[in-house]
C-alpha positions in Angstrom: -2.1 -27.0 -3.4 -4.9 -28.1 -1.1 -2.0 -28.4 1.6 -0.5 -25.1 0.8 -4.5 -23.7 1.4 -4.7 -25.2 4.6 -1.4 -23.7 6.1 -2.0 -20.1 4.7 -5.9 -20.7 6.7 -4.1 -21.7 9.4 -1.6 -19.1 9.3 -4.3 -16.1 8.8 -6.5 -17.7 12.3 -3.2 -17.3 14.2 -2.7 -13.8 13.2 -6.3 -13.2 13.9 -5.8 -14.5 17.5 -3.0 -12.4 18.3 -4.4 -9.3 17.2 -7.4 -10.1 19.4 -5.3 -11.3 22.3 -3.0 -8.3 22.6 -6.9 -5.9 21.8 -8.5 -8.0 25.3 -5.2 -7.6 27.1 -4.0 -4.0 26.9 -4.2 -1.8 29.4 -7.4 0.5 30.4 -7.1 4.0 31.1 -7.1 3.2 35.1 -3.9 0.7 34.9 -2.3 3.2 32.1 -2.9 5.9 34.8 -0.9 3.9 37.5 1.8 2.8 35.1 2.7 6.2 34.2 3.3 7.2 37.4 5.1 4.7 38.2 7.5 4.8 35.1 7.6 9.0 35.4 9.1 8.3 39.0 6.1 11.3 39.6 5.1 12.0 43.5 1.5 12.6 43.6 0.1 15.6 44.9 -3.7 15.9 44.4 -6.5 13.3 43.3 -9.5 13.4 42.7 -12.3 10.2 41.9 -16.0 11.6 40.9 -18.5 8.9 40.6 -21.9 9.4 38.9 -25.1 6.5 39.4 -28.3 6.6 38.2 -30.5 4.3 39.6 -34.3 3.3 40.6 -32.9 1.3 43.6 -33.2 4.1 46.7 -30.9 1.9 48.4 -28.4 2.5 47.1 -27.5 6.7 48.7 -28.4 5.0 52.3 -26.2 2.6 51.4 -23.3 4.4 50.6 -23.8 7.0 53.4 -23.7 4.6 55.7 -20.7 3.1 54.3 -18.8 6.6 54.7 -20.2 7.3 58.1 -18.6 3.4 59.0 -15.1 5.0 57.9 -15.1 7.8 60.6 -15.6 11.1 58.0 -16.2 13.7 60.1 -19.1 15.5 58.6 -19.0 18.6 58.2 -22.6 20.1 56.0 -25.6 18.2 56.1 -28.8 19.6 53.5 -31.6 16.4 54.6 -34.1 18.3 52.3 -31.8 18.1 48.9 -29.5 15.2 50.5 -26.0 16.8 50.5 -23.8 15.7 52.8 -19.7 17.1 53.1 -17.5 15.2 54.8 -13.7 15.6 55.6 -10.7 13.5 56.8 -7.3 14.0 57.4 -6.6 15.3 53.8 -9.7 13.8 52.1 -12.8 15.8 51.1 -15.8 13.7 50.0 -19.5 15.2 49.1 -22.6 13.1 48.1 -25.7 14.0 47.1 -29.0 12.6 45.7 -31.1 14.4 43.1 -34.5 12.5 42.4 -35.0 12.5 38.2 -38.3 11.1 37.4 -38.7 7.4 39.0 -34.8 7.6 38.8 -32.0 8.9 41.2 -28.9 10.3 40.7 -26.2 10.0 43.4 -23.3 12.3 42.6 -20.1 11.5 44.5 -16.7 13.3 44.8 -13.5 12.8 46.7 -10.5 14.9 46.9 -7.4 14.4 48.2 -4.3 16.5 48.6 -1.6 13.2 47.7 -3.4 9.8 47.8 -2.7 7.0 50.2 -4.1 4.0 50.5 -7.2 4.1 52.4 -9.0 6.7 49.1 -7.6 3.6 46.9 -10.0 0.9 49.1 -12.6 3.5 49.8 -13.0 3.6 45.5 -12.7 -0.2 45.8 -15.4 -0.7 48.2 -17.9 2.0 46.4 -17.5 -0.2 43.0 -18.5 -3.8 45.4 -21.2 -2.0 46.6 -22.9 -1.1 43.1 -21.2 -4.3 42.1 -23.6 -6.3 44.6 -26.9 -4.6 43.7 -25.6 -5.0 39.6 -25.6 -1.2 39.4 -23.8 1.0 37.1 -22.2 4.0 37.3 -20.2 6.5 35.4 -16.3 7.2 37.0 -13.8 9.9 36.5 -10.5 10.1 38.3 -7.7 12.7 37.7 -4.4 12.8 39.4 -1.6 15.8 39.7 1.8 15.0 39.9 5.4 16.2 40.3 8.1 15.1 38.6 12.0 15.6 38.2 12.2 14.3 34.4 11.9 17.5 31.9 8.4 17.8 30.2 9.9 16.6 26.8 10.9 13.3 28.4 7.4 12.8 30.4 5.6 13.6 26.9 7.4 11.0 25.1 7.0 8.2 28.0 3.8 8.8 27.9 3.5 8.5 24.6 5.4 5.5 24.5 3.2 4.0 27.0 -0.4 4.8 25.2 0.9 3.3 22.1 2.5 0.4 23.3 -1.3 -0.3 25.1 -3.0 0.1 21.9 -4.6 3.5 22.5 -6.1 4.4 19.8 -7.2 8.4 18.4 -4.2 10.2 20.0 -3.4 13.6 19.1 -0.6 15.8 21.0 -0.8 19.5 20.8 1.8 21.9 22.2 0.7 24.3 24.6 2.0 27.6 26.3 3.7 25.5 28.8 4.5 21.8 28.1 1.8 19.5 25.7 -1.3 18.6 25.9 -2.5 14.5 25.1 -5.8 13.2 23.9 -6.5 9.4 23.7 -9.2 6.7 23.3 -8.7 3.0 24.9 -9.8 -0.1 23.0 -12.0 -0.1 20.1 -13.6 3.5 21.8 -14.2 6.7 19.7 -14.4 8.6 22.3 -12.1 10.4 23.9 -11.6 9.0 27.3 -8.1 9.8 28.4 -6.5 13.3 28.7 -3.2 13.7 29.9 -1.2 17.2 30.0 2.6 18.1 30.9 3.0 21.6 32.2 5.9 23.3 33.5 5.8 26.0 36.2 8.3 28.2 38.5 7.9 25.5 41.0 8.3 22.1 39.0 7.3 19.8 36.2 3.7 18.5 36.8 1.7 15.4 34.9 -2.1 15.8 35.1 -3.8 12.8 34.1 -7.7 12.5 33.8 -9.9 9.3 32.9 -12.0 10.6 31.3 -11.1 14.4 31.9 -9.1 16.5 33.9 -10.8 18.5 36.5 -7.8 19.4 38.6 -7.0 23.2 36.9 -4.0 23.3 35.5 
């Protein structure tokens, strides 16, 4: 009996650690967002990455401005009294400003671009080391507009294959006017924090996806 005990103990730990290994290693909304376009077979056309930090470091706008001005963005509005600075390059757009909120700042920064290569992917990549190093926060949204070949039923149901098989949790799928529209949280989250939609139009089959939100009209 004793023996039998032990097993069944042993047995329930086991399940226990698989439910917690596949919870630590499925996917975030960010390696979802890659996947699907990379099972969708989708060609990007827009993207977009906001990026919101609120700080009591002042480095940390001089910082990053310098860090743009290093990548050779051609600036193109400068406001020194509210700090808001435009920038453009090639097909990239990229504002910053710096609003002071009590002993706090808040540096607000967006970047637009019509397809995505590489060079937006590092620029993101070196924005997050830089807040990384000074152990600062900061709030991110991206959102990405796509074409595809595959008819919207068939996108709606990869994606739908994809989010479950991650352990999304919370996901609901309405049908809109034209194609479906998909809410989901990742992890143990409540909130929403991944929006996908499927729309068709007289020039194609499009996948929006936004982490948290879409911004991209659609």
């Amino acid at each position: 009996m004793r023996t039998y005990k032990v097993l069944i103990s042993i047995f329930t730990m086991f399940i226990i650690f698989l439910i917690s290994f596949n919870n630590s290693h499925a996917k975030n909304g960010s390696e979802i967002f890659e996947e699907i376009i990379k099972c969708t077979n989708s060609h990007i056309e827009e993207y977009e990455m906001c990026v919101e930090i609120k700080s009591n470091n002042e480095d940390v706008f001089k910082d990053i401005l310098n860090y743009i001005y290093k990548c050779r963005f051609i600036q193109t509005r400068n406001k020194t009294n509210i700090n808001i600075y435009e920038f453009k390059k090639n097909n990239m757009y990229l504002y910053i400003e710096s609003i002071k909120n009590g002993n706090n700042s808040i540096v607000k920064i967006k970047i637009k671009e019509k397809g995505r290569d590489k060079e937006i992917l590092n620029i993101k990549k070196d924005i997050k080391d830089i807040l990384y190093k000074k152990n600062i926060n900061a709030t991110y949204c991206e959102c990405v507009k796509a074409k595809t070949e595959n008819s919207i039923e068939d996108i709606n149901k990869m994606v739908l294959d994809l989010i479950n098989k991650n352990g999304f949790k919370n996901i609901e799928t309405v049908k809109i006017y034209n194609g479906y529209s998909t809410v989901a949280s990742t992890g143990n989250l409540k909130d929403t924090n991944f929006n996908c939609a499927v729309c068709k139009y007289s020039s194609g089959n499009y996948i929006l996806i936004g982490i948290p939100q879409i911004n991209i009209s659609y």
